[in-house]
Each structure stands twice: as structure tokens, then as C-alpha cells.
N, C-alpha and C positions, 0 to 999 in steps of 0.2 A: 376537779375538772373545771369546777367554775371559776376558779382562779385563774385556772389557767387557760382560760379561752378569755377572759378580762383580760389577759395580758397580751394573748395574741391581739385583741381589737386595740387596746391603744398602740401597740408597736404599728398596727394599719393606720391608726388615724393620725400617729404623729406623720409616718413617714408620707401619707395624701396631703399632710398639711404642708407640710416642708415642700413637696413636690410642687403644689399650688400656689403656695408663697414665693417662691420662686421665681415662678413661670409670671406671676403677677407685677413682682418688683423689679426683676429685668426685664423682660419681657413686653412693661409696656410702652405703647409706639407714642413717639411726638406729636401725633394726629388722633388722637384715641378719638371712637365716633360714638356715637351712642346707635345703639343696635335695634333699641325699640324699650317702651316704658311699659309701668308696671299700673301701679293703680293712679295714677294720674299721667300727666304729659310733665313732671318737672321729676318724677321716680323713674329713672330712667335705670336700663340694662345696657352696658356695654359688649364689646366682640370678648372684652378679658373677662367676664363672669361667664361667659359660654365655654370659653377654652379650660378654664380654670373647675368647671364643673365636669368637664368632659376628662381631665387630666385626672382628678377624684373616682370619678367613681370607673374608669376603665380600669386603675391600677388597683382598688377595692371589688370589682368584678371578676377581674383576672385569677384573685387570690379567694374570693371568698364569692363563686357566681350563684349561689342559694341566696343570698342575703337579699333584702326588698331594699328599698331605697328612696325616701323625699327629700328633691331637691328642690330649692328655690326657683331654678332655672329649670324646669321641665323632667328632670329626671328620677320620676318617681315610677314606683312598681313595688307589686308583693312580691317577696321570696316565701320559701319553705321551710327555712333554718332555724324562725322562732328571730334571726336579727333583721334591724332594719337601721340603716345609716341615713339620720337627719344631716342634710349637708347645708351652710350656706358659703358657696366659694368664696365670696367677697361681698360682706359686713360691711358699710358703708361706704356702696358705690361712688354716692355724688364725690365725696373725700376723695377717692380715690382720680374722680373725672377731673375735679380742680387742683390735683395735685396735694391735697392734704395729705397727713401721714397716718389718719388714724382709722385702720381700715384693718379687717382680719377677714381671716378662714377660719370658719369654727364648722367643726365637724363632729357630732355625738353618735354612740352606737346604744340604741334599747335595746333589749332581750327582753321579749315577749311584752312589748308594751312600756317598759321601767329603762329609763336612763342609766346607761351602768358605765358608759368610759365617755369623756367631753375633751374635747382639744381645742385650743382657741389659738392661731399662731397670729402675730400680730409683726410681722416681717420690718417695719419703719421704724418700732421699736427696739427691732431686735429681742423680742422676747414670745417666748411658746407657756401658756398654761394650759396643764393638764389635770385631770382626775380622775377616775374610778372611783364608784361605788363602794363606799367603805375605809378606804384609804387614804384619804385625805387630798389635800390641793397640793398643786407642786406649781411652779417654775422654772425655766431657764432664763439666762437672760447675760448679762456685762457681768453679773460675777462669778467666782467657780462655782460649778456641778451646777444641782439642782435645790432649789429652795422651797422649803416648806411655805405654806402658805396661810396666813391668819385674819381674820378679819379686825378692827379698829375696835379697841377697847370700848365702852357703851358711852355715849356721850349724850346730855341732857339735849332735847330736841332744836334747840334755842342753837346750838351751837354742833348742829349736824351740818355738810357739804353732802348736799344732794344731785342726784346729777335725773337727768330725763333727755326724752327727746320729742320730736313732734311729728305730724305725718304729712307723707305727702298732697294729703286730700285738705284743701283750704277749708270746708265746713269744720272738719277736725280739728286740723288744727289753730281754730279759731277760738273752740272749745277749749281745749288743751292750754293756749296762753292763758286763758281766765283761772284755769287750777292751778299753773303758777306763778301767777299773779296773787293769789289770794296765798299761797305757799309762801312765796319768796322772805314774808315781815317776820314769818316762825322760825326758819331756820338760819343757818350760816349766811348761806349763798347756794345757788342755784349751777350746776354744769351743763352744757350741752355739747357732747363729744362727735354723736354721730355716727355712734358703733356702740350698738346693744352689746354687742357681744366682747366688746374689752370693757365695757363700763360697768358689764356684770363680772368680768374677773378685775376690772379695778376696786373691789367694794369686797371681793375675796384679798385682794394684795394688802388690804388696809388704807386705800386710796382716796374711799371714797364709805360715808356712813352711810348712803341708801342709793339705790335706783330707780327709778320708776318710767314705766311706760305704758300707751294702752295703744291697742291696734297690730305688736306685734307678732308675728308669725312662730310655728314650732321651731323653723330651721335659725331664725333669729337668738333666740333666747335658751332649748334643749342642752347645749353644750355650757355655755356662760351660770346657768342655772344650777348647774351639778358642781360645778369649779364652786362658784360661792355659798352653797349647803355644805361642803365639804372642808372650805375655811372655818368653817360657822357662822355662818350666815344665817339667814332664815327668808326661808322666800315663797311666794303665794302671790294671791291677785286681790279679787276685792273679799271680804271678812269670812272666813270657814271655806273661803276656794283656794284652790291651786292657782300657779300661774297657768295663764292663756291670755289668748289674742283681746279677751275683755279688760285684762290688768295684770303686767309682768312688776311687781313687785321684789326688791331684794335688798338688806338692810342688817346691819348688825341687831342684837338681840334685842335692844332695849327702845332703838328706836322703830322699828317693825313697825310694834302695835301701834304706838301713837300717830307714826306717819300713814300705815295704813286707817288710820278712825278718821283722818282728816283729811284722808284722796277719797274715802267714802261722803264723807261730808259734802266736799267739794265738787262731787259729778264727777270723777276721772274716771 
């Protein structure tokens, strides 16, 4: 039974993801406005994170109306079902405002508390990663069917590409430049993408040997966070916690520890 209601949630969350990708990459207008901000005045929410969340979760209601629901964009509630859909419609707004490409829908469903199906569709791409609980990481993408998914063999930390992002709050991310600043002389090189939620399935893809952030949200990181446990990954926050909003951590095996003992060091 639990299989197969695993199954029935990702068949929902691909096809909300798809539905929202959609409506996102056609869909939006040559005048896009910003509709009102988030935790600062440069974190901005557009009219297509409202349409795009509304698109999610009516066709996730329709089919499944027990379910609860937290959305980024206002659309949160308990159900009775024991699930509850972490949604975020669109992973890296501003990207999206200025026209960049690196922007996604990620969508996860927990059962009773525990992440058990993640989708991340990443439309500019052209690529969907998915996973369930137990099953491993997959992909679509430019080549046939569907791709298993692996994380990047362990690389000495010296020679890791790490990626992070910063927040929209200037105090923070004031902070934040100093920890990768002190970072940057240890490892490869430094990324900032702009999308928690592909740069946590890019480090599942093999793309990327670590990620790190602090500040981020459940609907941010829930989906992105199962994809790359599921490659083998290994991911947490600061030393014997999980991830959360204090530190989304995610890294191939061998650089984990070390990069997490030196974002602890470093005040991240």
C-alpha cells in the first residue's frame, strides 16, 4: 500500500510540476511586475509565483482534497490524510524577473512528517528530477527515458566546486560573504546559481561536490534535499542536526564532514 500511494504522489507531483513549468515558461508577460516582497524589498514575489501556486495546488486538491499543504506563497493548511505538499512554485524568482534561466518548481510530499516523493522541474533546462523515498534519484532531460542519478565520486576538499547562495536581508548577507570568503582559498571554486532547489539536484547529478546555505525555507530545500540523499548524498545543517532554515547543507560523502567542520568554524 505504501508503494503505492508513493507512486500515486509522484505521478501528482510530476504532473503539478509540469503543469507549473508550463504556465511559467510560456506564460510569462514581457512586463512581468513584481507583486509584492518577501523578507526584504529586493526579495521580491511576482503575479507568476501566485498563478503558478494556484495552478499546484487546485489540481493537487482536486485529486487528493485531505492533503494539508505549505506554500511559499500563502497556501498553506492541515489536512487529515497524514500528507502534506511542501510546494515552492518558483525557486529563484529574481532569475526568473531578469530573465535568467535558472529557476524551478520543486514540489515534495511527507507522510506523516518524513519526505517521501521530491520533484524539482527545472523548465530552461529542460530537465525534471525526481525521487522517492527509497528508490533512488532519477532524471529526464535531452537524453532517452529516464536517468539514474549519482553523486560525484569523493574529491579531496582542496579540489571540491561548491555552490551557496545569499539572502535577501543585507545584515545576512554580509555575514554570509565573510564565510565565503574565508571558504573560497579551501576549495575549487565557489558557485552561486540562485536556485536552492536545482543546486541541491545539481550535487545529486554529479554537478556539483557540495551545497550550502543558511536562511533557507522548508518549501526551498524539502524536495532538492531527498533527490540528493537518494543519489548519495549526505545532507544536514550545522554538526548532529538536520537541515533547516539555520543551515541546508548537501555534499558528496567525504566532503560533508570536512565542509561542514569549517561552515561551523566559520559562523554559517
Amino acid at each position: 500500500m505504501t508503494d503505492a500511494l508513493h507512486t500515486e504522489l509522484l505521478q501528482l507531483a510530476l504532473q503539478a510540476a509540469r503543469r507549473a513549468g508550463d504556465l511559467l515558461r510560456d506564460g510569462r508577460p514581457a512586463d512581468l511586475a513584481v507583486a509584492a516582497t518577501k523578507s526584504s524589498p529586493v526579495d521580491v514575489v511576482t503575479e507568476m509565483d501566485l498563478a503558478a501556486e494556484k495552478a499546484i495546488t487546485d489540481l493537487i486538491a482536486d485529486r487528493r482534497p485531505d492533503d494539508g499543504f505549505l506554500g511559499e506563497e500563502g497556501s498553506s493548511f492541515e489536512g487529515t490524510s497524514g500528507i502534506r505538499w511542501v510546494i515552492d512554485p518558483l525557486d529563484g524568482t529574481v532569475n526568473y524577473l531578469y530573465g535568467l534561466p535558472t529557476w524551478a518548481v520543486s514540489i515534495a510530499a511527507e507522510q506523516d512528517g518524513q519526505a517521501v516523493v521530491g520533484v524539482v522541474a527545472a523548465p530552461m533546462r529542460g530537465e525534471t528530477f525526481h525521487a522517492v523515498r527509497g528508490r533512488g534519484a532519477w532524471a529526464t532531460g535531452a537524453w532517452a527515458g529516464e536517468r539514474k542519478l549519482s553523486c560525484r565520486p569523493t574529491a579531496p576538499l582542496d579540489q571540491a566546486l561548491v555552490a551557496t547562495g545569499f539572502s535577501y536581508v543585507a545584515e545576512v548577507r554580509t555575514e554570509q560573504a565573510e564565510v565565503a570568503r574565508r571558504l573560497l582559498p579551501l576549495v575549487r571554486d565557489i558557485r552561486r546559481g540562485g536556485s536552492a532547489a536545482i543546486e541541491l539536484c545539481d550535487v545529486a547529478a554529479g554537478r556539483l561536490d557540495g551545497y550550502y546555505e543558511r536562511g533557507l525555507n522548508p518549501w526551498d530545500y524539502t524536495a532538492g534535499d531527498l533527490i540528493a540523499r537518494e543519489a548519495g548524498a549526505l545532507t544536514g545543517g550545522h554538526p548532529g542536526r538536520p537541515v533547516s532554515p539555520e543551515l541546508t547543507l548537501a555534499a558528496t560523502p567525504g566532503v560533508f564532514e570536512p565542509l561542514q567542520r569549517l561552515l561551523a568554524d566559520f559562523g554559517a
